[in-house]
N, C-alpha and C positions, 0 to 999 in steps of 0.2 A: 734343419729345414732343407739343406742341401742347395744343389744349383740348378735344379730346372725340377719342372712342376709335373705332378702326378698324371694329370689329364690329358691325355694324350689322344691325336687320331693316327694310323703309322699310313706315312706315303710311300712311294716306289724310290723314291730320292733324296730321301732326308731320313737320318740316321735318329733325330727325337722326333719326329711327328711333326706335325701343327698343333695351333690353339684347336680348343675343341669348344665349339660354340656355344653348346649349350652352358658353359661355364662361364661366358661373357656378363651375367647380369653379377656375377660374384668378384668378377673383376672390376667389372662398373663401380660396384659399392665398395670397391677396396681402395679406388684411386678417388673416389667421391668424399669418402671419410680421412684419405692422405690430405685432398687438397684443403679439407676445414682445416686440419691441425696445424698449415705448414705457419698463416699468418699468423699463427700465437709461440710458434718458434723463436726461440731467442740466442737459445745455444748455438753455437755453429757447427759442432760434432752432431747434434741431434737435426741438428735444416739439413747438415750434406746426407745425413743417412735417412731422411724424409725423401732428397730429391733421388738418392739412389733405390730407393723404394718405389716411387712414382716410374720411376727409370723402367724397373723390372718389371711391373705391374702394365706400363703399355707396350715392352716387349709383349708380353702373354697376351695383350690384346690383339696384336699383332699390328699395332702403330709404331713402327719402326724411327720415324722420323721422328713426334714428340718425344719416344723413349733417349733417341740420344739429344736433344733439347735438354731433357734434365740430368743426363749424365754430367754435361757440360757446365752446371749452374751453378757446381760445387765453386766455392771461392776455390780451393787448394787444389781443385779438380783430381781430387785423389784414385790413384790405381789399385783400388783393393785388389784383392782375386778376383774377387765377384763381381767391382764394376768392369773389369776386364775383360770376363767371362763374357758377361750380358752384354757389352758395349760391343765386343767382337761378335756376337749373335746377331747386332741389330743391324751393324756395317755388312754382315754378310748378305741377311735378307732383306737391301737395297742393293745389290750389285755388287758389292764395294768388297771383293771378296782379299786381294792385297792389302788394303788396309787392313782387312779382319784379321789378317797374318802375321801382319808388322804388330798389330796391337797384343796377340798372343806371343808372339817372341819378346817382349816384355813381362811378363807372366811369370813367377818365381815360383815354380810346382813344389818347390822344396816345403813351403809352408804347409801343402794341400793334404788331404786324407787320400786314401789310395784311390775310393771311389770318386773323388772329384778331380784327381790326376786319368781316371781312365775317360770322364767324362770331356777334358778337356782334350784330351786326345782324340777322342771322337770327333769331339766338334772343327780338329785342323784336318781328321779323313772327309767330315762331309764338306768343308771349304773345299780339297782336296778334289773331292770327286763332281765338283760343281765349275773348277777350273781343268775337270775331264785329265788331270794328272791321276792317271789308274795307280802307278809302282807309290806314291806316294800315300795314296789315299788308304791304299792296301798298307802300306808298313802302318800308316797311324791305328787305324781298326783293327790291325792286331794288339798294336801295345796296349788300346783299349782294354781289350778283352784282357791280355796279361793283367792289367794292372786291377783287379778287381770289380770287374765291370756291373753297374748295379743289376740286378735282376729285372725289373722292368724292363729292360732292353738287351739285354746279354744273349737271349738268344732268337732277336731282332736280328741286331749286329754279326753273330755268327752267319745268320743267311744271309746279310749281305755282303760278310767279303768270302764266303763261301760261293756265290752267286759271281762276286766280280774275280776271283779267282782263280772261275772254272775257262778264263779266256787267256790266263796267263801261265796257272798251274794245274790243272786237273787232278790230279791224283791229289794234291794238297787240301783241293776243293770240297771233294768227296768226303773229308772226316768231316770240316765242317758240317757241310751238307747234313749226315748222318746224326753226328750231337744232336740237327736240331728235330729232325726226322724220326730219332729215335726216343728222344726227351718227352718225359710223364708229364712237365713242367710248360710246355710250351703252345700255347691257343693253336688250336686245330688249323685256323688259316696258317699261318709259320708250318707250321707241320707238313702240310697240304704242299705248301709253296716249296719244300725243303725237296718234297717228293716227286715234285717235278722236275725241280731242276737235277736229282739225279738220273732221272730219263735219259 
């Protein structure tokens, strides 16, 4: 299933996109059919992994607040990767961009596949570039990309630290730039976008 969901809109300043609306009424019925099942719960392994699914499911609604409401509901309040992942996702998009930080530097990548080590990387570049730390936001977005980056965003990501780059390294810029410019693989707006900015 991985750590973050297919659907995507891509903005000028967020590295995964937004919810994308139209997808709302399948979220609706995902949290609608979570909340029948939870009061027939008895297990406690299966209610924390109900509330960390309710968790996720109004991250992707883009209710930030309830989603860390049932982060929190677990009795053992456990740190999977994933409720870490998500938990830092939803601290970030309320402000709470330090906290999202401090939550990830608890995070044991060790456990992780390559691509949910590149994703989590991502997600401390866009913290990063939201707390307007450029050198940092740029070293994570690259390890991104190093570490297997998935294709749905890989060559997203290349135009953006190709783009934020071209202010601190130009010529480093430009391969960027080109991969995505040059790439048979990449939606014509990226493309488009890639060929501007080597103007």
């Amino acid at each position: 299933e991985g750590m973050v969901r297919e659907e995507i809109i891509w903005l000028p300043n967020s590295l995964f996109g937004v919810h994308d609306f139209k997808y709302e009424k399948d979220v609706e019925a995902a949290i609608l059919k979570l909340l029948e099942i939870l009061p027939q719960a008895t297990d406690s392994d299966f209610k924390n992994s109900l509330y960390f699914k309710l968790g996720k499911a109004y991250c992707l609604k883009a209710d930030y607040y309830t989603a860390l409401e049932y982060f929190a509901l677990s009795k053992k309040n456990l740190l999977t990767p994933e409720i870490i992942f998500w938990k830092s996702r939803a601290l970030n998009h309320i402000g709470k961009e330090q906290l999202a930080l401090q939550l990830l530097e608890k995070l044991s990548t060790d456990s992780l596949s390559k691509e949910d080590k590149s994703i989590c990387a991502a997600h401390k570049a866009e913290i990063f570039l939201q707390l307007d730390n450029l050198d940092s936001a740029i070293f994570y977005l690259e390890k991104a990309l190093a570490n297997s980056a998935p294709k749905k965003y890989k060559k997203y990501w290349q135009l953006k630290v190709g783009e934020r780059l071209s202010i601190k390294n130009p010529d480093k810029s430009v391969g960027y730039l080109h991969q995505v410019a040059r790439s048979n693989t990449a939606p014509s707006e990226l493309k488009l976008q890639a060929e501007i900015e080597l103007i």
